[in-house]
C-alpha positions in Angstrom: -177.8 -16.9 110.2 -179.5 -16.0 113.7 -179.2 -17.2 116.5 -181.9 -19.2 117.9 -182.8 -16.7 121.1 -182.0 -13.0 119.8 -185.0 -11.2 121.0 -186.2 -13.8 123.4 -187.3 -12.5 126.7 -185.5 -15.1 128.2 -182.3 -13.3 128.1 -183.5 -10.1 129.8 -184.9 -12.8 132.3 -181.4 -14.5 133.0 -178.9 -11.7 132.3 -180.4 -8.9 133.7 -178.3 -5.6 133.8 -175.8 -7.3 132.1 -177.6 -7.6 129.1 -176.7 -4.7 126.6 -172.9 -5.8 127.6 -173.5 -9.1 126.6 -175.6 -8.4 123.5 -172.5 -6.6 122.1 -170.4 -9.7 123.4 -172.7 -11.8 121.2 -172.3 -9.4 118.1 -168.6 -9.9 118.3 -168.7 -13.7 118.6 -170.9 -13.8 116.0 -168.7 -11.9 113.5 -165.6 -12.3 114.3 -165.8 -15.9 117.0 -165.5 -18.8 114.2 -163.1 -17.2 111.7 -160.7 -16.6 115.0 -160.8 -20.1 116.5 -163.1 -18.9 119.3 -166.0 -21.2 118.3 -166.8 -24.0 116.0 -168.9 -22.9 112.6 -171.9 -25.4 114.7 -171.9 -22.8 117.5 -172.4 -19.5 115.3 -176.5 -19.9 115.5 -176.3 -21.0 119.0 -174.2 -18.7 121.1 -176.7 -17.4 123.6 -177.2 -21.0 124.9 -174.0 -22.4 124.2 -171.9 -20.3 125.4 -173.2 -17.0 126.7 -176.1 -18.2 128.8 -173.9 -21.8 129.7 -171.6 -19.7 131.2 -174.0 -17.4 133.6 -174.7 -20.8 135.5 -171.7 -20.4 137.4 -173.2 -17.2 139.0 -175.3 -18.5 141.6 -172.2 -20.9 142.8 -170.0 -17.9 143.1 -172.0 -15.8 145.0 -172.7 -18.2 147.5 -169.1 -18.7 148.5 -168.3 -14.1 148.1 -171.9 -13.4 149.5 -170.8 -10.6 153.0 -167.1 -11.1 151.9 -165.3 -7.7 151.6 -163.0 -8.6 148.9 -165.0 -10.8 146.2 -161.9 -12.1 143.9 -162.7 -15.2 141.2 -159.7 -16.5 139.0 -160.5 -17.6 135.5 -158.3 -20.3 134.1 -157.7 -20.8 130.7 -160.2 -17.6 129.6 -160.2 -18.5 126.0 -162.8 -16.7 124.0 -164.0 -15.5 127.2 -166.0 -18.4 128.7 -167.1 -18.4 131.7 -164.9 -14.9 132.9 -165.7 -12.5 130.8 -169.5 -13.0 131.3 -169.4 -13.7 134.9 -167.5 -10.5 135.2 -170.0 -8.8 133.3 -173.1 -10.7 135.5 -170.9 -9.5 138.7 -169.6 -6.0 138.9 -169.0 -6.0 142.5 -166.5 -9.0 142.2 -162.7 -8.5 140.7 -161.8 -11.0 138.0 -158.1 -12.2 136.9 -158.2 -14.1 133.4 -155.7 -16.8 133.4 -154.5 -17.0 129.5 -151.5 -18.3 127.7 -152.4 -18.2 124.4 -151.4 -14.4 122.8 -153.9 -14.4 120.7 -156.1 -15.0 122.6 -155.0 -12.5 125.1 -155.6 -9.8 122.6 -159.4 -11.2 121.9 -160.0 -10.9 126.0 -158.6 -7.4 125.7 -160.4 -6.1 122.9 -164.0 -7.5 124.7 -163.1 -6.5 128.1 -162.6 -2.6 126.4 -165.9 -3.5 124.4 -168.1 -4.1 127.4 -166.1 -1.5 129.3 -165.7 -4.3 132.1 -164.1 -2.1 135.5 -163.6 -5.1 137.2 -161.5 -7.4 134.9 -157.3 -7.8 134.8 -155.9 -9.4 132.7 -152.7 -12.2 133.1 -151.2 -13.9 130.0 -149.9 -16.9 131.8 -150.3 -20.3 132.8 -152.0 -21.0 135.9 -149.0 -22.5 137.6 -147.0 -19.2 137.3 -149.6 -17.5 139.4 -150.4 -20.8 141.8 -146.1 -19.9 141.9 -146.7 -16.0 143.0 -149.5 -17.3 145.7 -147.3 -19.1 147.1 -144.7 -16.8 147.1 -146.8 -14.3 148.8 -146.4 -11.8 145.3 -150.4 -12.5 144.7 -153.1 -13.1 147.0 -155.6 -16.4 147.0 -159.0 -16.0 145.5 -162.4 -16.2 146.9 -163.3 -18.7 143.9 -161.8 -19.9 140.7 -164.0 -20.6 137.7 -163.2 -22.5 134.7 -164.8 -23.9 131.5 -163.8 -27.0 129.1 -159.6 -26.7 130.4 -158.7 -30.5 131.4 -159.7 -33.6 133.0 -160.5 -33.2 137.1 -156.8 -34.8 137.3 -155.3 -32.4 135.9 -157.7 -29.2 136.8 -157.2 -30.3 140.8 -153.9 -29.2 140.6 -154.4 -26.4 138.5 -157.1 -24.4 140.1 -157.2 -25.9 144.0 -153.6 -24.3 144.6 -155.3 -20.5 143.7 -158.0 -21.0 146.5 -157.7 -19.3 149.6 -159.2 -21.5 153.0 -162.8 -22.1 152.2 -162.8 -21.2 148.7 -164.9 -23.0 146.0 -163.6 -24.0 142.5 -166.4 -23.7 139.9 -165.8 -25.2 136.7 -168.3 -26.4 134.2 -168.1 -29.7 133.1 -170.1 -32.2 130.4 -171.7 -35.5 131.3 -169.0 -37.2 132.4 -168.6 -34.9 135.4 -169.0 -37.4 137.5 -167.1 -39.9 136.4 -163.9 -37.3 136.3 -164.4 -36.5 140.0 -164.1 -39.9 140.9 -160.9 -40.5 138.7 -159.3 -37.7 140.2 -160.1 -38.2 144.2 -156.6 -38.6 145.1 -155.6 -35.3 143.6 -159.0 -33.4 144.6 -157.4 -34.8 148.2 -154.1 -34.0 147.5 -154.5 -30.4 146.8 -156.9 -29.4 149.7 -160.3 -30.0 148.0 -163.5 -31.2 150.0 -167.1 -32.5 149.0 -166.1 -32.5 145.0 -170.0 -32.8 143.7 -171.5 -32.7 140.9 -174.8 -29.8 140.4 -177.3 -29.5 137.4 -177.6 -26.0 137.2 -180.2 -23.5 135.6 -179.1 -22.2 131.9 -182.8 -20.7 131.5 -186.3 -21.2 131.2 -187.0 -24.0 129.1 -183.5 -24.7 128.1 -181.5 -27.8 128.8 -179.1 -27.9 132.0 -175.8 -28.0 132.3 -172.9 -29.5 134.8 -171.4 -27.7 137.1 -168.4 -29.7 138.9 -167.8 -27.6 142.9 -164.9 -28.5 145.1 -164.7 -26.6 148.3 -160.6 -26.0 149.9 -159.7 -27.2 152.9 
């Protein structure tokens, strides 16, 4: 089976650089992403859109929140098979990623791609994001610049889960499906609650010709 865009200039178009690190990304998804729980048997022939590409959206959002800042630090929660921080990481070498994970083995996958791309720029935490939201606030980690996320929890939930790891004027990032709006409107006490402003709703760019996704961005106080 083959996937739908290997070979189509529109991935030199989108990824750029970060191609050959993300073509060898895609080999290992392919071969090794379904049997591991990493993505459904559907998703095998369509991992360039569906994942891959889906998750260089974010790029644009995250650069306009690091864009002149000396320390450019994003916070993935709930990595999984890698979506969106391992391929934002690969998209933006100059940034410093920490991948929130709990799940061992899952851990072990973002360790094995992360020596496979031979990202520089990647740590990785096995952890739940309240144990780190707990070392912020302790003053044993610092804030980040932005925290990205992909397919974690509802907007009541995520709020607390991701708003806590932003330093002042920080931008949570997380892609969402089509009822992004509707989950920012359950959730505006806790958006509130947790220092989040203007929680919006963006149809961002996947690639030339391919179908848009949802981007959900909440700014901190």
């Amino acid at each position: 089976m083959t996937d739908q865009l290997t070979g189509s200039p529109v991935l030199a178009e989108v990824l750029g650089d970060a191609l050959p690190q993300l073509e060898r990304f895609h080999a290992k998804l392919a071969e090794e992403g379904e049997p591991r729980g990493l993505i459904g048997p559907r998703d095998v022939d369509i991992i360039w859109e569906r994942h891959i590409l889906n998750s260089v959206a974010i790029v644009p959002y995250v650069r306009e929140v690091t864009d002149g800042m000396r320390f450019k630090t994003v916070a993935d929660v709930g990595s999984g098979g890698g979506f969106p921080g391992v391929v934002a990481a690969a998209c933006l070498p100059d940034h410093e990623f920490t991948l929130i994970e709990p799940m061992e083995r899952r851990i072990e996958w973002l360790h094995e791609c992360v020596d496979l791309l031979e990202l520089k720029n990647v740590m990785i935490v096995r952890g739940r994001s309240d144990e780190v939201i707990a070392a912020v606030r302790k003053r044993k980690a610092h804030p980040f610049a932005v925290v990205t996320c992909r397919a974690v929890a509802p907007m009541t939930k995520l709020s607390g889960w991701t708003l806590p790891l932003l330093k002042s004027q920080g931008r949570l990032v997380a892609l969402k499906g089509r009822s992004a709006q509707a989950e920012i409107d359950k959730a505006a006490k806790e958006i509130t609650r947790f220092g989040g402003l203007r929680p919006r709703v963006v149809e961002a760019a996947v690639g030339p010709g391919l179908e848009s996704t949802h981007v959900v961005l909440v700014d901190k106080r």
